[in-house]
Residue, then its C-alpha position, 0 to 999 in steps of 0.5 A: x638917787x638923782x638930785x630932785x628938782x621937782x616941784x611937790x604939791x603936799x595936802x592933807x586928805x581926811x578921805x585917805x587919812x594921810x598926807x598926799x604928794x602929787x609931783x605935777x610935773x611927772x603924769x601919775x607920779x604920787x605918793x603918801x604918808x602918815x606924816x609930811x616927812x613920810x609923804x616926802x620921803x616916798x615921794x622921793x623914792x617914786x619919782x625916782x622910780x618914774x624916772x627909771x621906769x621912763x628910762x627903761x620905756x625909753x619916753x622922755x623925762x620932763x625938765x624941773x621947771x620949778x615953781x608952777x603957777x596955779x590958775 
């Protein structure tokens, strides 16, 4: 796997009784977890994933930015 360099945003969701990962960066790409080391660790694997179904479509893949700022 790449090195991973993009931001992940991890809350938890009393609806989804989980925590959840949304990698702004990279549209749709999230994932969750009865843990927070669940949740990150799928995380990982998915934006893996997004980075390879995105190569395989040929579209472009977004630079890390590192830290976003929120309004």
């Amino acid at each position: 796997m790449e090195n991973i360099k993009y931001e992940m945003v991890v809350y938890w969701s009393e609806n989804d009784d989980a925590y959840l990962v949304e990698v702004p960066e990279l549209p749709g790409c999230m994932a969750d977890g009865r843990t927070y080391e669940e949740a990150i660790k799928n995380a990982l694997i998915i934006i893996g994933e997004w980075i390879e179904t995105a190569r395989e479509l040929g579209r472009d893949i977004p630079q890390p930015r590192g830290r976003l700022i929120y309004a």
